[in-house]
C-alpha positions in Angstrom: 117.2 88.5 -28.1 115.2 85.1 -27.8 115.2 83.4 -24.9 113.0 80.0 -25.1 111.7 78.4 -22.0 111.1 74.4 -22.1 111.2 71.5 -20.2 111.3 67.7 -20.8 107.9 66.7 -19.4 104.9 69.4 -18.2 104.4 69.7 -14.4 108.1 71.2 -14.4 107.3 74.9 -13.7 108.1 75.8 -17.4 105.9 78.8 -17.1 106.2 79.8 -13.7 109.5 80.5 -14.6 108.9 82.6 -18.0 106.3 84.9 -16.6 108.3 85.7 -13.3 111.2 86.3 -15.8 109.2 88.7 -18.0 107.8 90.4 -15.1 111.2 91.1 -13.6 113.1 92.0 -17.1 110.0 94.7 -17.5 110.5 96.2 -13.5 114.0 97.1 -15.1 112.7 98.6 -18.1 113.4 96.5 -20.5 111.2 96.0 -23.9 109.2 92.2 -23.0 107.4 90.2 -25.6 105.9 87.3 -24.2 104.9 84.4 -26.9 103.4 81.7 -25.3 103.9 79.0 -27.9 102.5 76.0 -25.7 99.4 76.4 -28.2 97.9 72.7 -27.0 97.6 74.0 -23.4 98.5 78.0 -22.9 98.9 79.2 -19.6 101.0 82.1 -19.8 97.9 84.5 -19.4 96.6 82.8 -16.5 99.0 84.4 -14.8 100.2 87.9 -16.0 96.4 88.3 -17.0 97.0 90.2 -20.3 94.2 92.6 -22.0 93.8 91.0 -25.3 93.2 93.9 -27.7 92.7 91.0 -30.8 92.6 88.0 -32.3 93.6 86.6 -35.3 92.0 83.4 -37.0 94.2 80.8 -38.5 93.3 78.7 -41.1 94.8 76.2 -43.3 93.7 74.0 -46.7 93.3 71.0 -45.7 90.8 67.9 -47.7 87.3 68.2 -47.1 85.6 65.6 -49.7 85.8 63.9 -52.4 84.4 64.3 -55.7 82.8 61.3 -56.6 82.2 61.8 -60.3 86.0 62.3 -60.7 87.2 59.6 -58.0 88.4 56.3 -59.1 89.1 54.9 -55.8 93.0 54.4 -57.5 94.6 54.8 -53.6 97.1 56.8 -55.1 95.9 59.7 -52.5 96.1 56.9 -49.6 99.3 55.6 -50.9 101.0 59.0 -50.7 99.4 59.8 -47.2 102.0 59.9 -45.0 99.7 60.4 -42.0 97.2 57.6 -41.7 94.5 59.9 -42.7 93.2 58.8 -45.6 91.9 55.2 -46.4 90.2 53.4 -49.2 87.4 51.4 -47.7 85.2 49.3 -49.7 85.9 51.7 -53.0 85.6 54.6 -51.2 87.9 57.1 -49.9 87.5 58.2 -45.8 89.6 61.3 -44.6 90.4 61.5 -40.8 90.4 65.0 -40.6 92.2 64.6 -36.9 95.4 62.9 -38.5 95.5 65.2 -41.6 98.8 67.5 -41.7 97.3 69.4 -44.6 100.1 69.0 -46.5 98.6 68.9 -49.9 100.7 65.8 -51.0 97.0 63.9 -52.0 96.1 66.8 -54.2 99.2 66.6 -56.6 99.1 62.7 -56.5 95.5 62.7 -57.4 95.4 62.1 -61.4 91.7 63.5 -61.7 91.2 66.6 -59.3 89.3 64.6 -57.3 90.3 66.0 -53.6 88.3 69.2 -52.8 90.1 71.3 -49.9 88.3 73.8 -47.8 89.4 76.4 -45.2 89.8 74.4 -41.7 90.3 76.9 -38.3 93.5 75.1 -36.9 93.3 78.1 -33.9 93.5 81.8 -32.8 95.9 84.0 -32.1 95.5 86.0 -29.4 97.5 89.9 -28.9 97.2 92.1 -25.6 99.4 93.5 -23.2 100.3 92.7 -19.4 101.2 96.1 -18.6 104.5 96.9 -20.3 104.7 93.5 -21.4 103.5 92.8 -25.0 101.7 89.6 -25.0 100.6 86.9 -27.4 99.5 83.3 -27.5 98.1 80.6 -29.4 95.4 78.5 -29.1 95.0 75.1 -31.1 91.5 73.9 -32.5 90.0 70.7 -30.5 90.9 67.7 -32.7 93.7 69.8 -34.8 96.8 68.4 -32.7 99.0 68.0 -36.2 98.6 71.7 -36.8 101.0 73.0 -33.7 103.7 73.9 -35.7 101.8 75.7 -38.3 100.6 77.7 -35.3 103.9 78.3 -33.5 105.6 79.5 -36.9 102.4 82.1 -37.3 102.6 82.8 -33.3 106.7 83.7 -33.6 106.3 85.8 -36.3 105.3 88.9 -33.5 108.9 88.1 -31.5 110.0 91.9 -30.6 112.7 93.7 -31.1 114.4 93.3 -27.6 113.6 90.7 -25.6 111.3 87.7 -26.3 110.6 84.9 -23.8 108.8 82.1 -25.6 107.2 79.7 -23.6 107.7 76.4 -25.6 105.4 73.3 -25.1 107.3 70.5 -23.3 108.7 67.5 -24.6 111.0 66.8 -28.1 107.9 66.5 -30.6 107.7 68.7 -33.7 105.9 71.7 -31.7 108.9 71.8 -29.4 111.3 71.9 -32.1 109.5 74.8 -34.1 109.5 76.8 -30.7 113.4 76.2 -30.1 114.5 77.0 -33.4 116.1 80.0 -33.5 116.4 81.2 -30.2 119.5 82.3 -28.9 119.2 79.9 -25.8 116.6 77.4 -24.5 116.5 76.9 -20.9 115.2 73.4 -19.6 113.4 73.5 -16.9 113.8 70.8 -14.4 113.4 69.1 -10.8 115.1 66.4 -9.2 112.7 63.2 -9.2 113.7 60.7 -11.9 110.4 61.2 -13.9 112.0 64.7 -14.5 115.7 63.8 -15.1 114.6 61.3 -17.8 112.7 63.6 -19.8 115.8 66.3 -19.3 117.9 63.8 -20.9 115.4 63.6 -23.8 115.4 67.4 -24.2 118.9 68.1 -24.2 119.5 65.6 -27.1 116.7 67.4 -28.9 118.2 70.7 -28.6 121.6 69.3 -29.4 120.2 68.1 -32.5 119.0 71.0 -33.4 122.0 73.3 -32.8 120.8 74.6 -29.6 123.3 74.4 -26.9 121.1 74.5 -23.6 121.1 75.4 -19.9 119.3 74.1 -17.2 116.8 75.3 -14.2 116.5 73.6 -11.4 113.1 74.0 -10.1 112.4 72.5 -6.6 115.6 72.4 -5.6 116.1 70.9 -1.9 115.1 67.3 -2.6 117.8 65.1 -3.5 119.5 65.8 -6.5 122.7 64.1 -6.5 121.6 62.2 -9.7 120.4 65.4 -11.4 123.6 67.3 -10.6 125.9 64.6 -11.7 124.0 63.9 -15.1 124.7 67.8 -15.6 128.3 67.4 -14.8 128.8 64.9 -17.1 126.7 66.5 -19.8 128.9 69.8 -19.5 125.6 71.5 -18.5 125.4 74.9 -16.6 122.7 75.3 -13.8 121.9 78.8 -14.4 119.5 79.1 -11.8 118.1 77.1 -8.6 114.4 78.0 -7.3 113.4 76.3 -3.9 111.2 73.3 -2.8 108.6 75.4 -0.8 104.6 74.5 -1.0 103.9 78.7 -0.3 105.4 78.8 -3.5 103.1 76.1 -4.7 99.8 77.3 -3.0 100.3 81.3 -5.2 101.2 79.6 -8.4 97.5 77.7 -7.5 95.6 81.0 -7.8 97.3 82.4 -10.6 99.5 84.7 -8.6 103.4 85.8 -9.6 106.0 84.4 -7.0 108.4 87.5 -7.3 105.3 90.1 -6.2 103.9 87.7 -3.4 107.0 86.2 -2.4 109.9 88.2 -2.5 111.9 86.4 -0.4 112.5 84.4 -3.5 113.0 87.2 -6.1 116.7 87.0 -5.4 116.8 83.7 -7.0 114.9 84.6 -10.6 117.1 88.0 -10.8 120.4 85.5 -10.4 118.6 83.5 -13.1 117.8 86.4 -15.6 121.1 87.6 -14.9 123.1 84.4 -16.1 120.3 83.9 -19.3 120.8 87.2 -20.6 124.5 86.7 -20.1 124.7 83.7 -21.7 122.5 84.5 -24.8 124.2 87.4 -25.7 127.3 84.4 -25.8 125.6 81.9 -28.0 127.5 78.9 -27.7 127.8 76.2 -30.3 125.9 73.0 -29.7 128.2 70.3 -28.0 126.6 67.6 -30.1 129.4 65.0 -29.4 127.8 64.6 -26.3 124.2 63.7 -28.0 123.3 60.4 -26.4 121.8 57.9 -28.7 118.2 56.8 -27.5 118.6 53.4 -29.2 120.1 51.1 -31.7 118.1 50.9 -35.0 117.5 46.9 -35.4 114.7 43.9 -35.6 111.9 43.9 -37.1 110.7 47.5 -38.8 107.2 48.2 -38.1 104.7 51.2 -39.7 101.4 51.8 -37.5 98.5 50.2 -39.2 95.6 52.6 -41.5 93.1 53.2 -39.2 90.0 51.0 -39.7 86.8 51.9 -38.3 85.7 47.8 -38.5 88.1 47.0 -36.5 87.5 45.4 -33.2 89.8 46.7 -30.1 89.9 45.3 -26.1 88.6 47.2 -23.1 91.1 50.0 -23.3 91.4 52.4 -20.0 93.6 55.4 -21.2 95.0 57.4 -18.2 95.9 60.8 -19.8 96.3 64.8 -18.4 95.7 68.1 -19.8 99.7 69.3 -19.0 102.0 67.2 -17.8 103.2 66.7 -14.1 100.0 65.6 -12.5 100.7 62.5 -11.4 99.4 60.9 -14.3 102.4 57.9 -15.0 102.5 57.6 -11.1 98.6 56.5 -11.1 98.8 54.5 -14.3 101.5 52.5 -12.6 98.5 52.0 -9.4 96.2 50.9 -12.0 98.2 48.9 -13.8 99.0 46.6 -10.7 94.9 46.7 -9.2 94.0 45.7 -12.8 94.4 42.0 -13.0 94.9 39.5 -16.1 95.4 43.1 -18.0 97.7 44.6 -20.6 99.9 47.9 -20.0 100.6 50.0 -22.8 102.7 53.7 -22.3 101.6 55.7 -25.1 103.6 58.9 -23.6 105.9 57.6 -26.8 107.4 61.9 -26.6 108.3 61.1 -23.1 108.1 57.9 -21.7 108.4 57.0 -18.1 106.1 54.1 -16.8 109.4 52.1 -17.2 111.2 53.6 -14.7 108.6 52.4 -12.4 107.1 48.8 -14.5 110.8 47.9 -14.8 110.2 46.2 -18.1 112.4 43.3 -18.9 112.7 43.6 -23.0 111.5 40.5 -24.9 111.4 41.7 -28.2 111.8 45.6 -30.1 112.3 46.6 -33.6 112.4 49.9 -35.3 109.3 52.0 -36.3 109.0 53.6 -39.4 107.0 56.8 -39.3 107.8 58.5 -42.2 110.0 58.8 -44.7 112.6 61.1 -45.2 113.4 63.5 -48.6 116.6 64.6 -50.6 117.2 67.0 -53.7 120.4 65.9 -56.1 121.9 69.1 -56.9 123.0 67.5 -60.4 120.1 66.4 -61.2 117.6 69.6 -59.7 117.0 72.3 -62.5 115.6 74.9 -60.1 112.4 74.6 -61.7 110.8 75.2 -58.4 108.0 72.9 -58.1 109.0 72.0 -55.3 109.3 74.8 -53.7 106.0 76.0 -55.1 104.2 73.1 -53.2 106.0 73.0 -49.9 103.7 74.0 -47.1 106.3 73.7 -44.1 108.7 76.1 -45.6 111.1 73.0 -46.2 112.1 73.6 -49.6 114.9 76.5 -50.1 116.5 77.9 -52.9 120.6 77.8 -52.6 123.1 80.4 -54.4 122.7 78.8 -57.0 119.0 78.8 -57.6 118.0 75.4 -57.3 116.4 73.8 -54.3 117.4 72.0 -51.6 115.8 70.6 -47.9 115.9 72.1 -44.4 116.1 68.8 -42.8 114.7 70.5 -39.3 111.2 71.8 -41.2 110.6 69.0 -43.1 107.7 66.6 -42.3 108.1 63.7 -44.6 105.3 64.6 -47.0 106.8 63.8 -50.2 105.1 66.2 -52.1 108.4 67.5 -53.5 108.6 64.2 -54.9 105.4 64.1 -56.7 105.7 67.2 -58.8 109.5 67.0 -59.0 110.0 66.8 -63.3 113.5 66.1 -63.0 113.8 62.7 -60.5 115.7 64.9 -58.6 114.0 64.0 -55.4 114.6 60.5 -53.6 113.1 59.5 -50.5 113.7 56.5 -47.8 111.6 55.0 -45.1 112.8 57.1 -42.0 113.3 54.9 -38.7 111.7 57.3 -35.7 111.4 55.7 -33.0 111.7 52.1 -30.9 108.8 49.8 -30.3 108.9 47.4 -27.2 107.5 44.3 -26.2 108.3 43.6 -22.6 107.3 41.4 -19.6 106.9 43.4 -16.0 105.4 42.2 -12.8 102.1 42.8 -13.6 101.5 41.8 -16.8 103.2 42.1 -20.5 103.9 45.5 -21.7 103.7 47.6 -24.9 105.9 50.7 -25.3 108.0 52.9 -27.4 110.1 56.1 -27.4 110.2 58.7 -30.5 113.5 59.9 -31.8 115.3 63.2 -31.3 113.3 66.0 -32.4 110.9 63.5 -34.7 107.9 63.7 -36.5 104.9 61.1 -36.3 104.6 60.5 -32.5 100.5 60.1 -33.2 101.3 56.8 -35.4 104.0 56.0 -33.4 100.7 56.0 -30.4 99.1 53.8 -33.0 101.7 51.1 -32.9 101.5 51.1 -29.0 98.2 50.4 -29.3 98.5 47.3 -31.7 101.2 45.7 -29.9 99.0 45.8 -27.0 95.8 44.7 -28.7 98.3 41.9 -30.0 99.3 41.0 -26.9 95.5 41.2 -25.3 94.3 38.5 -27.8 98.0 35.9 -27.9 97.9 35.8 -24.1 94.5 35.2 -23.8 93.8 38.2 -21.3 90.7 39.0 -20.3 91.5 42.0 -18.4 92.0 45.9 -20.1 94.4 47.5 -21.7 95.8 50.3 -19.1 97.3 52.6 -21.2 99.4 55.8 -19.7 98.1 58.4 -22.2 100.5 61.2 -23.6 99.7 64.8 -21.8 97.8 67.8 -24.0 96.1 67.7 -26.4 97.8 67.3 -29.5 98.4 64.1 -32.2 99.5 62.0 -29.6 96.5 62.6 -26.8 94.2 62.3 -29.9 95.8 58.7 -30.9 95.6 58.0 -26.7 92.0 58.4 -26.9 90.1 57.9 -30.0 88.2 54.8 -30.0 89.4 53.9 -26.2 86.6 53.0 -23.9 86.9 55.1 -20.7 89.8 58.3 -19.7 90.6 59.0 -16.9 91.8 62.4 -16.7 94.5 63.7 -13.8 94.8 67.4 -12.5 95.3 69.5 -9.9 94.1 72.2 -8.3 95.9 75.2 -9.6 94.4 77.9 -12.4 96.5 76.1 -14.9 95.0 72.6 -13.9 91.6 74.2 -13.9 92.1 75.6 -17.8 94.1 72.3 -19.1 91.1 70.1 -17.7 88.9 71.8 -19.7 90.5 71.4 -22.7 91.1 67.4 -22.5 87.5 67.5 -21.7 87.0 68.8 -24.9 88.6 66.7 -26.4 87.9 63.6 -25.2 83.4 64.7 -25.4 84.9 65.2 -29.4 85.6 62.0 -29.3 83.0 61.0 -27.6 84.6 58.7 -24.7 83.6 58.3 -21.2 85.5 60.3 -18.9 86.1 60.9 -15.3 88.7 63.0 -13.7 91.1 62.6 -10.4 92.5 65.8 -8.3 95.8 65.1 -7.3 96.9 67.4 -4.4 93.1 68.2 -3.8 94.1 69.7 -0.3 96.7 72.1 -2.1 93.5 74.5 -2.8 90.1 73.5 -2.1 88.5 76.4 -3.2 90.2 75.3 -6.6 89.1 71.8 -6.0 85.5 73.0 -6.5 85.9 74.8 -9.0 87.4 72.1 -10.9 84.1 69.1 -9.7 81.3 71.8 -11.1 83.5 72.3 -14.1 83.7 68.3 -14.6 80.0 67.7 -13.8 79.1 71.0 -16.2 81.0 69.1 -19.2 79.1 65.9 -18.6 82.0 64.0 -16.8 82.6 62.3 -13.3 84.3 63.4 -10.5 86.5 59.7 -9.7 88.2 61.1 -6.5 90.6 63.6 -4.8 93.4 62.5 -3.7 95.3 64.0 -0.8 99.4 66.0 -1.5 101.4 63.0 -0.8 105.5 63.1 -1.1 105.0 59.6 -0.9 104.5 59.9 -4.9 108.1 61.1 -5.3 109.6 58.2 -2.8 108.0 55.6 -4.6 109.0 56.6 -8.0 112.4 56.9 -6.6 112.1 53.3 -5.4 110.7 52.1 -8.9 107.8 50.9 -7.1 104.0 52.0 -7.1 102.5 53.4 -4.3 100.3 51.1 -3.2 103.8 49.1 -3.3 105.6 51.6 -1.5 103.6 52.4 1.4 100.2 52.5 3.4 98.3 55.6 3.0 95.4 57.6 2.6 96.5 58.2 -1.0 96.5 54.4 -1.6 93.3 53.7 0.3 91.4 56.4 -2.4 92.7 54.9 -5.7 92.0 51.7 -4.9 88.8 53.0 -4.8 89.2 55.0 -7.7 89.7 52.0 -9.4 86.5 50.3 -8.2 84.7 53.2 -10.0 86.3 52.8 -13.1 85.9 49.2 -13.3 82.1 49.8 -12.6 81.8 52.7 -15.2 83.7 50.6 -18.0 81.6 47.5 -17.2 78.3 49.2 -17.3 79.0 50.4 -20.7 80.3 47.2 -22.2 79.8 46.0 -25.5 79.4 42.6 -25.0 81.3 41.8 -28.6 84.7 42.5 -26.7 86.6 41.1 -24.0 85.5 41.7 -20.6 86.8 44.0 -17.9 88.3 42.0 -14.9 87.1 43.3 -11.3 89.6 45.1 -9.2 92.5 43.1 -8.0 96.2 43.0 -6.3 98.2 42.5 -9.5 100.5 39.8 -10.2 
């Protein structure tokens, strides 16, 4: 039995849930594999502290050079890149290893053997026990964010025999979707604020689309949920389990500590909860996908995201991104957006976006974006030669009854390498619309945003579009202020296309031993990148000891401590309100960004390349 654990955003309490689940199933003696497929940011071991007996390397072939004796400069390679990482520049070929999917499509389309592919680490596995829990996790490669799925599917191949709780990165992106396949129910973890009920709306249709029919937890539970509870009611979603608003449980999730052995006033709650899971996925139920809501209407103008260009000249961009999600990350990129004035706001969170709920963005125009394209076999025409087959490296290619081939639609990433080799013209491919792209008008300044499809592919070129649109709009408006751009969460193809080439992050935690490990990841990430950083506690009087902890691991890592800010519910009223803070009320909270804010002005200015637009000082908004 498979029972996957996700949530529509990160910051939910996605893995507080699975590990007090597998640490109650084992009290009653039951067989537990944990697989904590969250390979971007794994926190699963954080808290039921495994002994990792070994790892595993995992490697995949990906383009390392080019031979230049055999290299033409054609473009056929680039031309069949589905991924932005190749481009002919000046008669030579560039790879971007970062955007690469190794999917070998450039070394069947090269006519001279000219791509030379090498080995490339992607990440570890990692296997150990927690007790009589059997325990294994993932961890992706800095820079590697298009290889999660080629992780997960290694990671789930050690699901046990009885019960397996898999711990499934947030959001509707590829890495979700390979965690969710399969399982015999997916519960989405939620709370009430609006951030969260979005993002439930987005996971739901993803697991719809998929075949999964979900069930929801309501994490939190206490705050106002009238809008949560009747969006499940008219979903036809259970609420299998309800686990209360309480900061004790807050402060031992902080320190790495399992609710259900501190705090067992609350274990009645998870053992309702495990209850009604195991109940309801030994009753698989079929997927209710006539209640799939459409995200949008396909229409205007279709747009792919531009080749990268290493030429190319970009604005001041500011990107406001988080090593997990549910830090407080859209809610401070909201603050920013109104202190920076004359400036451009971008939401690159394209898996799950929210700074609308809060910008209230009135549309002025949107078109469709074109990510990828999307592959059929004609059984009349396919001969079962197998080719395609042979040189599918996502397992998309499978041979019917008959012995000929056809797609799996869910594994399939767009390559179009089946297409290439294919002998007979059996394979056809379209242009495959994933995703919206906005240009809007809010109160402080015009607006660039987008939202990916159900369960789609391409969410790191999607990023790339975002980005455009806003440089677009920097240079037609005449702005002399930044971009303010609210970065995706992780680590992965979308965080990369956040923060490569951006001129300053600013990077949101918290105090807890999952904050403390995420942080240093993004930090990783963004020194790989090499871009200025500087990093903001949120809730910094939830743990000071943790607090600390997290400043000497910032300054160690060659980054700035920007500010703590104080645990304020005030967050949650405001985004209720659609309003910022420093809209909603006057506080301590507000007093501290604005001068947050200061600092990052100063830190972007003092770095500036005087060949690009100016940042503008601190100001009120519009």
């Amino acid at each position: 039995m498979k029972i996957a654990i996700s949530s529509g955003k990160g910051g939910t309490g996605k893995t507080f849930i699975a590990t007090n689940l597998a640490v109650l199933a084992a009290e009653r003696g039951q067989a537990v594999t944990y697989l904590d497929c969250d390979v971007e940011a794994p926190n699963g071991h954080l808290f039921l502290k495994p002994d990792i007996e070994r790892t595993e390397r995992m490697t995949v072939s990906k383009p390392v050079r080019f031979d230049e004796e055999r290299c033409m400069a054609c473009g056929r390679c680039v031309a069949f890149c589905h991924y932005n990482a190749l481009a002919l520049i000046k008669g030579k070929v560039l790879i971007f290893p970062e955007l690469c999917h190794a999917c070998g499509a450039c070394v069947v389309a090269c006519p001279n053997g000219a791509v030379i592919e090498g080995d490339a680490e992607i990440g570890e596995l990692y296997h150990g026990t927690s007790g009589p829990v059997a325990f294994h996790y993932g961890l992706l490669e800095t820079g590697a964010g298009g290889m999660s799925p080629r992780l997960i599917h290694a990671l789930k191949e050690y699901a046990g025999p009885a019960l397996t709780i898999l711990d499934s990165p947030p959001g509707t992106a590829c890495a979700s979707v390979e965690t969710v396949s399969g399982a015999d129910l997916c519960l989405l973890v939620t709370d009430p604020t609006p951030f969260s009920l979005h993002d439930l709306k987005l996971s739901v249709n993803m697991c719809r689309g998929i075949g999964q029919e979900p069930a929801v937890v309501l994490n939190r539970a206490g705050l106002d949920d009238r809008a949560l509870r009747a969006y499940c009611e008219s979903a036809q979603l259970d609420i299998l389990g309800e686990i209360p608003d309480a900061r004790e449980i807050a402060e031992v999730y902080s320190v790495g500590d399992v609710a259900i052995e501190k705090l067992p006033q609350y274990r009645p709650h998870f053992e309702r909860l495990l209850d009604a899971a195991l109940e309801r996925a030994a009753h698989r139920r079929p997927a209710n996908t006539g209640l799939i809501e459409p995200l949008f209407r396909p229409g205007g103008q279709a747009v792919r995201a531009s080749k990268p260009d290493p030429r190319a000249q970009r604005p001041q961009e500011i990107a406001i991104v988080s090593g997990k999600g549910g830090t407080g990350k859209t809610s401070i990129s909201a603050c920013f957006a109104q202190l920076a004035e004359d400036s451009v706001v971008a939401d690159c969170d394209v898996d799950a976006a929210d700074l609308h709920l809060v910008l209230n963005p009135k549309v002025v125009e949107e078109g469709d974006f074109v990510g990828g394209i999307t592959v059929e076999i004609d059984p009349e025409e396919c001969t079962g030669c197998g080719n395609c087959f042979a040189v599918c490296r996502f397992h998309a290619v499978k041979r019917t009854p008959d012995g000929k081939c056809a797609i799996e639609p869910s594994l399939c990433e767009g390559c179009g390498a089946c297409q290439i080799v294919c002998n007979d013209m059996a394979v056809s491919s379209e242009d495959a619309v994933n995703g919206k792209w906005y240009i809007s008008e809010t109160r402080f300044g015009p607006m660039a945003h987008a939202i990916l499809g159900i369960a789609e592919e391409n969410s790191g070129r999607l990023v790339t579009l975002v980005r455009d649109n806003a440089t677009a709009l920097s240079g037609e408006s005449g702005r002399t202020g930044p971009v303010v751009m609210d970065g995706s969460p992780g680590t992965g193809c979308p965080v990369i296309a956040s923060i490569s080439g951006a001129r300053y992050a600013v990077i949101v935690t918290e105090p807890t031993v999952s904050g403390l490990h995420d942080l240093g990841r993004i930090l990783d990430l963004t020194r790989h990148f090499r871009v200025p950083s500087g990093v903001i506690v949120n809730k910094a009087d939830l743990n000071a000891q943790m607090t600390e902890r997290i400043r000497a691991a910032t300054e160690e890592r060659g980054a700035e401590l920007l500010g703590r800010l104080p645990y304020e519910k005030r967050f949650t009223e405001s985004q209720i309100e659609r309003k910022t803070l420093l809209e909603q009320a006057e506080c301590e909270a507000a007093d501290l960004l604005r001068g947050i804010w200061d600092k990052v002005c100063q830190r972007v200015s003092s770095d500036r390349d005087d060949s690009k637009p100016t940042l503008s000082q601190p100001g009120t908004g519009r």
